[in-house]
N, CA, C and O atoms as CSV, one atom per row, in Angstrom:
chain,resi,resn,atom,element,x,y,z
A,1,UNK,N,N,245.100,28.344,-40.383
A,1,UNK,CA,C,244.686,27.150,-41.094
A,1,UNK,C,C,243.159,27.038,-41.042
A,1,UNK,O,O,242.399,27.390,-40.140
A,2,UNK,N,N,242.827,26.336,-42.489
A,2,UNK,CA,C,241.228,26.621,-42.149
A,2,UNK,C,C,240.978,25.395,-41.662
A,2,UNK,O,O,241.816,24.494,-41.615
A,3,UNK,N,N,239.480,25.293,-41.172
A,3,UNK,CA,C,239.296,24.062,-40.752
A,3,UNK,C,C,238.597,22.783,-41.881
A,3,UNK,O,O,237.972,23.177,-42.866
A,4,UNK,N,N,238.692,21.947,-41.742
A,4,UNK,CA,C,238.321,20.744,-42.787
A,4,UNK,C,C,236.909,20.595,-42.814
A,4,UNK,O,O,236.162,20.774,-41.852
A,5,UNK,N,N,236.553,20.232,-44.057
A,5,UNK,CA,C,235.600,20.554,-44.250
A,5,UNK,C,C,235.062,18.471,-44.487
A,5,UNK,O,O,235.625,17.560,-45.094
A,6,UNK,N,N,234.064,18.509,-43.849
A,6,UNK,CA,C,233.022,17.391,-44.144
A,6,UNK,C,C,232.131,16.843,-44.631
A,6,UNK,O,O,231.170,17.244,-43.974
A,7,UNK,N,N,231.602,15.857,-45.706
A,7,UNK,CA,C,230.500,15.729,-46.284
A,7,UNK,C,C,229.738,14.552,-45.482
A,7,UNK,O,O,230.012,13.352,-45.464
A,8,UNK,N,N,228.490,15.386,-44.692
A,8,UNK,CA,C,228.401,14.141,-43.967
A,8,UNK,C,C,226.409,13.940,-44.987
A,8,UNK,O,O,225.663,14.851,-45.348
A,9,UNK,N,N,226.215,12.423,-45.117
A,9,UNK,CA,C,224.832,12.340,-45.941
A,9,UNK,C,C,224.077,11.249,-45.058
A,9,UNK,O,O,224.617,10.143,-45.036
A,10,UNK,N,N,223.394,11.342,-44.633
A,10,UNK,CA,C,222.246,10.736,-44.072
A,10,UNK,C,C,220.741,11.179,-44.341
A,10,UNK,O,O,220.451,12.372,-44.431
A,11,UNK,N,N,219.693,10.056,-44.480
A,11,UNK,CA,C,218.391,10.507,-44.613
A,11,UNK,C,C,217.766,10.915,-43.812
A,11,UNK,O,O,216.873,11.740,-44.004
A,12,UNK,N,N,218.120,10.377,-42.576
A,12,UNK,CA,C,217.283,10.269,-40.976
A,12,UNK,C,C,217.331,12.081,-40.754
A,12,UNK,O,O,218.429,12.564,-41.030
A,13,UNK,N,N,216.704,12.665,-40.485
A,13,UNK,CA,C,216.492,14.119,-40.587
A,13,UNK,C,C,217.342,14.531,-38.882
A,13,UNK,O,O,218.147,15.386,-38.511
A,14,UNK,N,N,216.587,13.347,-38.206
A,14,UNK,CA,C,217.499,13.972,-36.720
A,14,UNK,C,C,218.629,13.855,-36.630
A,14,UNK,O,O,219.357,14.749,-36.198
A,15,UNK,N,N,219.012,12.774,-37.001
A,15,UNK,CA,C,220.406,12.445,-36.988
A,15,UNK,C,C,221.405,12.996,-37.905
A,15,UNK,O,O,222.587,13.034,-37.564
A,16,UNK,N,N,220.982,13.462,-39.141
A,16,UNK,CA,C,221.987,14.395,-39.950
A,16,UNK,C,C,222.157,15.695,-38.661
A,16,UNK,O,O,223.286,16.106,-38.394
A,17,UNK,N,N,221.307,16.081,-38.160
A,17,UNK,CA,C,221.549,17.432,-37.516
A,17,UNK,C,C,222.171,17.149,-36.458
A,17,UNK,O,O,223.036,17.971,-36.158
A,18,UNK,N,N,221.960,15.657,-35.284
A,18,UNK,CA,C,222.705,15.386,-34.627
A,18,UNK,C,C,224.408,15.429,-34.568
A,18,UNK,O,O,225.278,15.811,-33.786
A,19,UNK,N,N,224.294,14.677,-36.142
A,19,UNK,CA,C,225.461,14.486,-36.347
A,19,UNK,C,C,226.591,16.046,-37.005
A,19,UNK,O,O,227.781,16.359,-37.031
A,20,UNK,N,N,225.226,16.622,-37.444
A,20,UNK,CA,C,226.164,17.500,-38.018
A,20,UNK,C,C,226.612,18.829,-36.746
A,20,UNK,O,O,227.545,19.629,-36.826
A,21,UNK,N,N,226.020,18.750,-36.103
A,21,UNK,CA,C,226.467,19.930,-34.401
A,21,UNK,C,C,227.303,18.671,-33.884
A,21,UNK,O,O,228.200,19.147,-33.188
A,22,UNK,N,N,227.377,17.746,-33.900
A,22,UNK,CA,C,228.823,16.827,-33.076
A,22,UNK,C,C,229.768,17.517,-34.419
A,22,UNK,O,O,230.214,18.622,-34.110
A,23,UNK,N,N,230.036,17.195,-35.427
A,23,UNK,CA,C,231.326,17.896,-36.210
A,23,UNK,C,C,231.467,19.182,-36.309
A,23,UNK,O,O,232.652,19.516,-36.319
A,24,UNK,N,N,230.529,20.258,-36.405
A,24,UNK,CA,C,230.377,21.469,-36.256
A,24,UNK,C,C,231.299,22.119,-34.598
A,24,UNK,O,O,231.927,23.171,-34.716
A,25,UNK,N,N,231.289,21.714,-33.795
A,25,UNK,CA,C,231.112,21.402,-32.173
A,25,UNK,C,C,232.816,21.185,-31.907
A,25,UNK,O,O,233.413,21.793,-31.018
A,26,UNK,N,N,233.483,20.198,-32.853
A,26,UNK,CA,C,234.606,19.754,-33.248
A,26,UNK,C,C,235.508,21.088,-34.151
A,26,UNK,O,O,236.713,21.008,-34.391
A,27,UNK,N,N,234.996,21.778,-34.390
A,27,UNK,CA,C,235.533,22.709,-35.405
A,27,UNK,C,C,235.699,22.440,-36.982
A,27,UNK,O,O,236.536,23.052,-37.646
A,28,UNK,N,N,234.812,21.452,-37.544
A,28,UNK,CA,C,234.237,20.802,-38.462
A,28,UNK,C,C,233.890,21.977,-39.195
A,28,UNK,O,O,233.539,22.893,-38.451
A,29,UNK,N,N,233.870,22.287,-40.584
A,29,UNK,CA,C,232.861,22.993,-41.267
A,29,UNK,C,C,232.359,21.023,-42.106
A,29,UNK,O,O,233.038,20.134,-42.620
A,30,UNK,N,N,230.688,21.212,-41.767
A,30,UNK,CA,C,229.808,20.533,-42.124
A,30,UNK,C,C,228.690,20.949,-43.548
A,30,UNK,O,O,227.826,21.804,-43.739
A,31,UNK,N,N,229.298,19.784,-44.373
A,31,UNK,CA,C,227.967,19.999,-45.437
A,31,UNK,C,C,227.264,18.988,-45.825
A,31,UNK,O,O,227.682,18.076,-46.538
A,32,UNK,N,N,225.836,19.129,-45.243
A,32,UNK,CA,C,225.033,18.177,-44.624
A,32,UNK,C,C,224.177,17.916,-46.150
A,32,UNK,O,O,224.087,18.830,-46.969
A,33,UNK,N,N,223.646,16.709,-46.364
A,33,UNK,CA,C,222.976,16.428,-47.682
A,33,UNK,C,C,221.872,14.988,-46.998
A,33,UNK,O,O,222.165,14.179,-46.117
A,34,UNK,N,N,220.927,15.074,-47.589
A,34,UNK,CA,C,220.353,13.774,-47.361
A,34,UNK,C,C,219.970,12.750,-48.174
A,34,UNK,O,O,218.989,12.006,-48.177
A,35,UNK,N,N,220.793,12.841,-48.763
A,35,UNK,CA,C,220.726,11.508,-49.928
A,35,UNK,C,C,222.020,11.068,-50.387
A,35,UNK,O,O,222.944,11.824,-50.087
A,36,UNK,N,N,222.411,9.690,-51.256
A,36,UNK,CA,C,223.809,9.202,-51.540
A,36,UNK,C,C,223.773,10.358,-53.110
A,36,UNK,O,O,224.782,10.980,-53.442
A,37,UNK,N,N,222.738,10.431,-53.723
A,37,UNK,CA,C,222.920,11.505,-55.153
A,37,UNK,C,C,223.247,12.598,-54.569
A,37,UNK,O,O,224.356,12.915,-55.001
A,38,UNK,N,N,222.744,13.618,-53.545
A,38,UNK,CA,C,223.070,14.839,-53.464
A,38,UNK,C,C,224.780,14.403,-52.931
A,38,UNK,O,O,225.734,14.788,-53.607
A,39,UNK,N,N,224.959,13.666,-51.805
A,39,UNK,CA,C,226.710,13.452,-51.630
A,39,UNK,C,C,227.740,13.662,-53.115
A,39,UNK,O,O,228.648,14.385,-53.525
A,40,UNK,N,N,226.912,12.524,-53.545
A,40,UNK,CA,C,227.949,12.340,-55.003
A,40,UNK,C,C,227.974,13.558,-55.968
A,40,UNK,O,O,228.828,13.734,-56.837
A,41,UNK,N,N,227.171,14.182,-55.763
A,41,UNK,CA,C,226.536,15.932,-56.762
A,41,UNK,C,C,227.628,16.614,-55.915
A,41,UNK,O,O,228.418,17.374,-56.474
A,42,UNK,N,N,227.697,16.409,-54.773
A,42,UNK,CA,C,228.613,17.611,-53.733
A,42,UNK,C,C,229.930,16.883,-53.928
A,42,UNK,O,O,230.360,17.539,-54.876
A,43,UNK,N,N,230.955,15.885,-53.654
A,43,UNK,CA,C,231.809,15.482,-54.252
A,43,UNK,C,C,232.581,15.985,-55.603
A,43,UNK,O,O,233.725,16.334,-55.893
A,44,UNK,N,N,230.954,15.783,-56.468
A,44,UNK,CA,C,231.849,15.812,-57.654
A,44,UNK,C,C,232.109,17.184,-58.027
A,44,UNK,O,O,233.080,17.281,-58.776
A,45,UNK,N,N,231.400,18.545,-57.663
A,45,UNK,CA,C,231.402,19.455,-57.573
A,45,UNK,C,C,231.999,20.566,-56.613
A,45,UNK,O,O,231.951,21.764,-56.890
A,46,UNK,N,N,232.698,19.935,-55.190
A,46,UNK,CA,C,233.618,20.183,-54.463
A,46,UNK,C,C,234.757,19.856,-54.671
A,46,UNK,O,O,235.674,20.677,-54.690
A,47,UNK,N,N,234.917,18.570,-54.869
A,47,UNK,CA,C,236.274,18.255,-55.431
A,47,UNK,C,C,237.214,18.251,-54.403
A,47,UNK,O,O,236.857,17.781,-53.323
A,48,UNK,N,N,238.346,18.683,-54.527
A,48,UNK,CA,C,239.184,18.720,-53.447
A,48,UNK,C,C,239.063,19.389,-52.175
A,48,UNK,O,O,239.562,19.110,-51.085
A,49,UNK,N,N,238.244,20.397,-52.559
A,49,UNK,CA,C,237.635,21.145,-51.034
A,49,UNK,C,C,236.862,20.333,-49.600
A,49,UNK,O,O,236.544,20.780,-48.497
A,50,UNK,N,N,236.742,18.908,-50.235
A,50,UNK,CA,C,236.147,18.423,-49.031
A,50,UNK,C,C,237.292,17.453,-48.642
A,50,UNK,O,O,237.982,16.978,-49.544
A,51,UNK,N,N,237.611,17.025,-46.913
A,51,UNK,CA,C,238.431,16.605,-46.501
A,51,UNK,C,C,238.053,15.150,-45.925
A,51,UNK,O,O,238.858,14.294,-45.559
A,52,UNK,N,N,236.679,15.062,-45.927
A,52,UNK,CA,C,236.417,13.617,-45.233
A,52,UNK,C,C,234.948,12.961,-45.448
A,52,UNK,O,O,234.120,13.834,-45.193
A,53,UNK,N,N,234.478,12.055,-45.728
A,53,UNK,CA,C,233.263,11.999,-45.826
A,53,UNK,C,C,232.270,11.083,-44.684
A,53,UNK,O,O,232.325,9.855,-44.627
A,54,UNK,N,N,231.798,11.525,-44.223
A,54,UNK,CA,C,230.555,10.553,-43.454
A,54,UNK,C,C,229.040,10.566,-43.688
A,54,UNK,O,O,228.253,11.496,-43.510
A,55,UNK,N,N,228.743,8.953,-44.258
A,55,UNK,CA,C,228.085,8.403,-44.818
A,55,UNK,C,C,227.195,7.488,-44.176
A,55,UNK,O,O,227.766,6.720,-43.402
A,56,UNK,N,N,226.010,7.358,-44.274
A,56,UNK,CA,C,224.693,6.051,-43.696
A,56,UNK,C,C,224.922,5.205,-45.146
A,56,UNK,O,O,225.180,5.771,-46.208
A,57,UNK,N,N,224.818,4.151,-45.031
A,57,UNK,CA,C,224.844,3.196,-45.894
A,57,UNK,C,C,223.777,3.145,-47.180
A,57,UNK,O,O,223.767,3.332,-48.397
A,58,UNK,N,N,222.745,2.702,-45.912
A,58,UNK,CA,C,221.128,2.343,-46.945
A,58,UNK,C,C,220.585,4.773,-47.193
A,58,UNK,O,O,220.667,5.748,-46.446
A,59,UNK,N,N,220.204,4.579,-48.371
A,59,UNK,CA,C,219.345,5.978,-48.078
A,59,UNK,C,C,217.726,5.294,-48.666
A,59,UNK,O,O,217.487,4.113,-48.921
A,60,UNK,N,N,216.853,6.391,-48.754
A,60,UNK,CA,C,215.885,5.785,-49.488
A,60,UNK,C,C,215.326,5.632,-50.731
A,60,UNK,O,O,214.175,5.408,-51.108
A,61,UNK,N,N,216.571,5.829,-51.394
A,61,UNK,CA,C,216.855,5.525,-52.911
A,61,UNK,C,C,218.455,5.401,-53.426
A,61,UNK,O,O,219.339,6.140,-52.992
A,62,UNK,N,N,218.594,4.743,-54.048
A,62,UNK,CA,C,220.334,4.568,-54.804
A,62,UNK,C,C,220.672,6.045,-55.106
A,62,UNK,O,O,219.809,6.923,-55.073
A,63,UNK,N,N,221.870,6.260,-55.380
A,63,UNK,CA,C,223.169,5.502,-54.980
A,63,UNK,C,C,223.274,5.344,-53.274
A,63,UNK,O,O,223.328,6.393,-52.633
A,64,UNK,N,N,223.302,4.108,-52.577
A,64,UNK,CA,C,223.735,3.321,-51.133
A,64,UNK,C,C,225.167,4.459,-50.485
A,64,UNK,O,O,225.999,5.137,-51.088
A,65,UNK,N,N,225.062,4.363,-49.889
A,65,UNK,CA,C,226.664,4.552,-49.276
A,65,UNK,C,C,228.136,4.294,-49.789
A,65,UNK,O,O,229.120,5.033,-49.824
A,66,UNK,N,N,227.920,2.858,-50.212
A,66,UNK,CA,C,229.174,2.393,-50.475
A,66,UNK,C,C,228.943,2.965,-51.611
A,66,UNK,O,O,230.060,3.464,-51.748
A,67,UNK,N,N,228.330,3.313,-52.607
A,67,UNK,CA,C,228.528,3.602,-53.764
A,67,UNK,C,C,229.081,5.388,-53.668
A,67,UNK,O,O,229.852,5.807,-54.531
A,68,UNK,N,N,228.612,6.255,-52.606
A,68,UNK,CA,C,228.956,7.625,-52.216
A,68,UNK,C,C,230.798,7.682,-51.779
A,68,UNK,O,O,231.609,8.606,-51.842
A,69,UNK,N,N,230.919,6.355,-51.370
A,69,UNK,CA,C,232.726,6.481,-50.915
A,69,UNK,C,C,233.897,6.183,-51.966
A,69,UNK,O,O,235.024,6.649,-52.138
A,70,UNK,N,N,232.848,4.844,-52.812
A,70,UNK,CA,C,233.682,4.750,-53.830
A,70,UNK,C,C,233.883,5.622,-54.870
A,70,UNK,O,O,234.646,5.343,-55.795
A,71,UNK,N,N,233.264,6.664,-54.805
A,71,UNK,CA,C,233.244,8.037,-55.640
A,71,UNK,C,C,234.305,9.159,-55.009
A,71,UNK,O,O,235.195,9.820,-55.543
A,72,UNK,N,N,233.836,9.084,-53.682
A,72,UNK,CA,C,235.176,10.108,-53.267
A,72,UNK,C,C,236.620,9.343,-52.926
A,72,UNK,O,O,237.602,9.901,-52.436
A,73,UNK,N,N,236.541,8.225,-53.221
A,73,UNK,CA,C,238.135,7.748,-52.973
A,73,UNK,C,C,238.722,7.878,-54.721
A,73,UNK,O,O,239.919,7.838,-55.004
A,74,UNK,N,N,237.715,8.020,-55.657
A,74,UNK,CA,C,237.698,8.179,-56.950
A,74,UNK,C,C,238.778,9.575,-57.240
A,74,UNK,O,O,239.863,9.684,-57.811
A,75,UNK,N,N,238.008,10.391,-56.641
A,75,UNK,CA,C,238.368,11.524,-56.155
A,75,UNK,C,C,239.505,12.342,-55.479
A,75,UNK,O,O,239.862,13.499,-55.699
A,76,UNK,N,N,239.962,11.452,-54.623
A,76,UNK,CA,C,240.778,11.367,-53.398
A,76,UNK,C,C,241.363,10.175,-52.688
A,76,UNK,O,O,241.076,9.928,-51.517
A,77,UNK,N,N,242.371,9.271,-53.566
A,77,UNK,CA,C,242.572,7.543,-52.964
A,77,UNK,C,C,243.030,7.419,-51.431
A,77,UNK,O,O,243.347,6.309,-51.003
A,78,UNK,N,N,243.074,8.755,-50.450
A,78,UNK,CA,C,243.134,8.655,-49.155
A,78,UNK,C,C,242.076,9.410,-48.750
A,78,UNK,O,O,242.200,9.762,-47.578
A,79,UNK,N,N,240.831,9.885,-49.416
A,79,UNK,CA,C,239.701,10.617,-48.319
A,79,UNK,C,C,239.607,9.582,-47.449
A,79,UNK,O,O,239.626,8.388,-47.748
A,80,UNK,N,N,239.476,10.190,-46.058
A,80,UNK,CA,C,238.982,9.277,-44.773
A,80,UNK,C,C,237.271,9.195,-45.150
A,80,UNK,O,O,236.635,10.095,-45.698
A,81,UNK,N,N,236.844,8.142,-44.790
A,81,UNK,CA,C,235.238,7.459,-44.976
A,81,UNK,C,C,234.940,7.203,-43.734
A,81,UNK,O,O,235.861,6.736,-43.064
A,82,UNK,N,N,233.779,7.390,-43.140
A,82,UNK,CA,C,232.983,6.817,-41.806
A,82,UNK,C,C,231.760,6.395,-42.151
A,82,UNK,O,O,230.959,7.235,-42.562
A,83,UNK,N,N,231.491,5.426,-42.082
A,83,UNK,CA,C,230.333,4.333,-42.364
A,83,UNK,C,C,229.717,4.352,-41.299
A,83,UNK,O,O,230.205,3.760,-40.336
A,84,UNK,N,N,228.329,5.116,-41.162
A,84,UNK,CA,C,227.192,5.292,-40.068
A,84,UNK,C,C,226.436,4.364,-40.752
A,84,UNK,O,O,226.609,4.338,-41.970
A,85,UNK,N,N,225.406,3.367,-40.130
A,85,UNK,CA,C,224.482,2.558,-40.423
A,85,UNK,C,C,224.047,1.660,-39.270
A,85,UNK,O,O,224.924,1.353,-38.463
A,86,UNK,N,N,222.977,1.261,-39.110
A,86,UNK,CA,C,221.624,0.123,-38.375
A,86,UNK,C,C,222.198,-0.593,-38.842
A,86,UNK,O,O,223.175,-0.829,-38.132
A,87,UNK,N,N,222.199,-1.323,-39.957
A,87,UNK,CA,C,221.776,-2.589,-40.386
A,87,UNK,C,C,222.751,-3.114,-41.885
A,87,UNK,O,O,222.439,-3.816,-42.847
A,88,UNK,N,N,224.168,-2.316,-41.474
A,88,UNK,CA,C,225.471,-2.475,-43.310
A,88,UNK,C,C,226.454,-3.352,-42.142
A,88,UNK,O,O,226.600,-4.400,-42.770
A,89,UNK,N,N,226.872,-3.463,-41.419
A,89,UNK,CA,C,227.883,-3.553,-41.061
A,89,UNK,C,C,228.252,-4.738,-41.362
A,89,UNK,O,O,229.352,-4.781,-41.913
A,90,UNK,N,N,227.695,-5.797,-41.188
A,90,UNK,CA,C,228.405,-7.143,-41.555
A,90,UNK,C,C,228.833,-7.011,-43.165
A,90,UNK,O,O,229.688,-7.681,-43.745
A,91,UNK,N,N,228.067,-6.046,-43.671
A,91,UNK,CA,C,228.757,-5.958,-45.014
A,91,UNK,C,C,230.263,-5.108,-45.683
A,91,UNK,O,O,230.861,-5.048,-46.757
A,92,UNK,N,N,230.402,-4.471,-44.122
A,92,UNK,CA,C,231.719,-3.421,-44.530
A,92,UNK,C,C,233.116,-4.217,-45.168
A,92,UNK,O,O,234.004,-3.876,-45.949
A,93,UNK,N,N,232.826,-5.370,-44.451
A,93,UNK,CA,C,234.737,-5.812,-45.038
A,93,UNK,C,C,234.481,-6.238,-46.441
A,93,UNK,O,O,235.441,-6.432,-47.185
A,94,UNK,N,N,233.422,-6.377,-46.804
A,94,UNK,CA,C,233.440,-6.788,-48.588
A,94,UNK,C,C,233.217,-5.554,-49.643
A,94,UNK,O,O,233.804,-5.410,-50.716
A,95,UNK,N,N,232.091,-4.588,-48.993
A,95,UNK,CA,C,232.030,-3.192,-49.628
A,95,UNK,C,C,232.066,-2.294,-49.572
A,95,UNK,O,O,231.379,-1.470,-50.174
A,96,UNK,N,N,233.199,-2.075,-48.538
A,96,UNK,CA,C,233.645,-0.738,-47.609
A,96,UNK,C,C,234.953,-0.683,-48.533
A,96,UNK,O,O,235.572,-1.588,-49.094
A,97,UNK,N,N,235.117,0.454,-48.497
A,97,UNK,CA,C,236.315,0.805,-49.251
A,97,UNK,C,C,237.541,0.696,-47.999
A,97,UNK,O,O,237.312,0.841,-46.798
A,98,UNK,N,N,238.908,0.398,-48.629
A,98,UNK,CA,C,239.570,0.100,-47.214
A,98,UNK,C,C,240.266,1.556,-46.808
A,98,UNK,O,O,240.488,2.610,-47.403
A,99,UNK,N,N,240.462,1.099,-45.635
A,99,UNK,CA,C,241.289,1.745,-44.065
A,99,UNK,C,C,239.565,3.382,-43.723
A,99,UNK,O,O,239.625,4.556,-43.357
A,100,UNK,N,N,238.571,2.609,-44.054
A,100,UNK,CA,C,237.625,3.412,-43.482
A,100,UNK,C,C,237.140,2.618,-41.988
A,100,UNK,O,O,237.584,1.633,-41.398
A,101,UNK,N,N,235.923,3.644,-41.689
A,101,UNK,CA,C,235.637,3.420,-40.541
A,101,UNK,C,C,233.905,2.921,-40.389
A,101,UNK,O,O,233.129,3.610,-41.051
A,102,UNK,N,N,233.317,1.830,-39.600
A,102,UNK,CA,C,232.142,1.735,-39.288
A,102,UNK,C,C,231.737,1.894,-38.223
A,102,UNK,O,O,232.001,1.047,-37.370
A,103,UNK,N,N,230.847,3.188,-37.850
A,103,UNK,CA,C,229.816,3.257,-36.524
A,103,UNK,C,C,228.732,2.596,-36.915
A,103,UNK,O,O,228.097,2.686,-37.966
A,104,UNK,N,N,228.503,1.634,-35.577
A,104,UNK,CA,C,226.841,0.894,-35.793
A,104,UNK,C,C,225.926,1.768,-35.037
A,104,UNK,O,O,226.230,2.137,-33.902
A,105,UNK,N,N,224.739,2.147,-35.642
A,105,UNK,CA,C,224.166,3.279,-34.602
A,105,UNK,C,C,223.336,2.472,-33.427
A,105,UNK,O,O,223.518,1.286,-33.700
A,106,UNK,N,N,222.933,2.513,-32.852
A,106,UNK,CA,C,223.149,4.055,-31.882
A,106,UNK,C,C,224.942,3.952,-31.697
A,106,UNK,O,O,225.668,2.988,-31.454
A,107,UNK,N,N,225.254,5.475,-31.945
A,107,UNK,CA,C,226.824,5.578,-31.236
A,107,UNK,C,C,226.353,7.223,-30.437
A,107,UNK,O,O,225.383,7.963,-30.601
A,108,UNK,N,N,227.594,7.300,-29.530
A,108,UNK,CA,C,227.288,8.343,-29.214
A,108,UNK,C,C,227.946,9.533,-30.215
A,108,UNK,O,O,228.720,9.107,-31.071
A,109,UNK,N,N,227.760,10.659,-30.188
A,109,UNK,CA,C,227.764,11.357,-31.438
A,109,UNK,C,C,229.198,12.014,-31.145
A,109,UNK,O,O,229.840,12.525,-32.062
A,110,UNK,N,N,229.619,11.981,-29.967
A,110,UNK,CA,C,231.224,12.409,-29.722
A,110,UNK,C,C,231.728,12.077,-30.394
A,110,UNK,O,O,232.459,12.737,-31.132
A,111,UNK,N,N,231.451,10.267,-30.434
A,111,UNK,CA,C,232.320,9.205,-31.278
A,111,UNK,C,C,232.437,9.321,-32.536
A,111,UNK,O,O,233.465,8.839,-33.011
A,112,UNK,N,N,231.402,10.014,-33.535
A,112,UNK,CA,C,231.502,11.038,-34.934
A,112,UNK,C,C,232.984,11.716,-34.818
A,112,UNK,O,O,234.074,11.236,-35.133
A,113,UNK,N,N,232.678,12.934,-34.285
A,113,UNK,CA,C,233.710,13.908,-34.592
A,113,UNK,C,C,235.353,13.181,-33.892
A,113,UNK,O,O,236.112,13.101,-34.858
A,114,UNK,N,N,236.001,12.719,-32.735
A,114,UNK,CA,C,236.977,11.675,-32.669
A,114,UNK,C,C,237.312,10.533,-33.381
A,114,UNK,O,O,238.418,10.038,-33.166
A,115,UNK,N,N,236.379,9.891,-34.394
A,115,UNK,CA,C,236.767,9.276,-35.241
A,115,UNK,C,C,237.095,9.746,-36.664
A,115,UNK,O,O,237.663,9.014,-37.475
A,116,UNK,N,N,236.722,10.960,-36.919
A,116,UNK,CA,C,236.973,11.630,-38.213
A,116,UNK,C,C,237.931,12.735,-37.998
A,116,UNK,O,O,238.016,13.607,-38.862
A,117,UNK,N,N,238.584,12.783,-37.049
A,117,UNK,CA,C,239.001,13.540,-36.366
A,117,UNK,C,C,240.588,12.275,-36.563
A,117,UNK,O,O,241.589,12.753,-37.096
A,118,UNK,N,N,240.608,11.555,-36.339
A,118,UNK,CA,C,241.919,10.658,-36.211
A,118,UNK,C,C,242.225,10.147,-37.447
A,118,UNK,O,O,243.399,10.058,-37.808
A,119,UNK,N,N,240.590,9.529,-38.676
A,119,UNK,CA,C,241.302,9.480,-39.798
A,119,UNK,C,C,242.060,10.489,-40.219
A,119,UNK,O,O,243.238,10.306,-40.527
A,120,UNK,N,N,241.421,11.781,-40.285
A,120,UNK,CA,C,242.129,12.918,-40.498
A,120,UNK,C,C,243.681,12.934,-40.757
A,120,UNK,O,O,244.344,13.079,-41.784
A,121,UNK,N,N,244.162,12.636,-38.820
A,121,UNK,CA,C,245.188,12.766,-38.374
A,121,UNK,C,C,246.025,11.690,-39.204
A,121,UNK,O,O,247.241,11.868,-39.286
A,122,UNK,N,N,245.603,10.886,-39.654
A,122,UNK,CA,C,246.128,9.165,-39.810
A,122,UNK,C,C,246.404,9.674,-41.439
A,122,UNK,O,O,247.517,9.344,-41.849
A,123,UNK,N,N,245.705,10.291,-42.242
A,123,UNK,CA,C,245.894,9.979,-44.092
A,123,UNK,C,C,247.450,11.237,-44.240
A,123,UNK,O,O,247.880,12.228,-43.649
A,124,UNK,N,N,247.770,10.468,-45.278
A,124,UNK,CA,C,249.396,10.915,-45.633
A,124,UNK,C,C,248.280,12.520,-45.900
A,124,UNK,O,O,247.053,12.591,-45.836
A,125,UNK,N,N,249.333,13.667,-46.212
A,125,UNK,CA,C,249.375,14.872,-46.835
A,125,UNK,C,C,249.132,14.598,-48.123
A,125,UNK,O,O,249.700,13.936,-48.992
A,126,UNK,N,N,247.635,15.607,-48.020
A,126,UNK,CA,C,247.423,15.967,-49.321
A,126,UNK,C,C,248.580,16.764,-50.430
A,126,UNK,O,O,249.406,17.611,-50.088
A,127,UNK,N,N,248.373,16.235,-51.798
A,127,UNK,CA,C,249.148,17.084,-52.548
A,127,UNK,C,C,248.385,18.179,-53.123
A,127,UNK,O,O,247.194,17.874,-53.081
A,128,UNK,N,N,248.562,19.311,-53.637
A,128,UNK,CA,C,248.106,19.740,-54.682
A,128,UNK,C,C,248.198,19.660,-55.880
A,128,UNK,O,O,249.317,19.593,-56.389
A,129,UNK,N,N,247.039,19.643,-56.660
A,129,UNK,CA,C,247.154,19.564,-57.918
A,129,UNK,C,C,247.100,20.624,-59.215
A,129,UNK,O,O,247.256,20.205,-60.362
């Protein structure tokens, strides 16, 4: 079985790499982007090949986060979502797409790969199409 593959997008330069050796580390294949346009470019152009997405909210230009999930649930109405962000969270229950997940940062970066790691476990079987 291969292993699942991740779209994780953050701007913060350390923390994409942080984050992306915690899922890598996990047995993650990681494809790291730093912006919500390059996510949504990789989405729409991966397509079913990606299994989960983790996302920072704010980047430093549109499309936001929430706008990067509501594209892959577009995509996929059970991709698992992880909402990394400082400063979104009081906003997740109104523009979080549901049964996703919010880390407020600082988290520790274990807590990445075990939480994407259980949506995983948690979304019905994919079909093929």
């Amino acid at each position: 079985m291969e292993p699942d593959t991740i779209l994780l997008a953050d701007d913060e330069a350390l923390l994409l790499i942080d984050y992306e050796y915690a899922l890598a580390d996990a047995g993650f294949v990681v494809m790291a982007v730093n912006s919500g346009g390059k996510a949504i470019e990789a989405l729409k152009s991966a397509g079913s090949g990606i299994a989960g997405v983790v996302t920072d909210i704010r980047f430093y230009q549109l499309p936001d986060g929430w706008s990067v999930a509501r594209v892959a649930r577009e995509i996929d109405p059970d991709m698992p979502v992880v909402y990394v962000s400082g400063h979104g969270a009081l906003e997740w229950a109104s523009r979080g797409v549901a049964n996703s997940i919010m880390l407020e940062k600082p988290f520790p970066v274990t807590r990445l790969a075990t939480v994407v790691s259980q949506l995983l476990r948690d979304r019905p079987p994919r079909t093929q199409a």
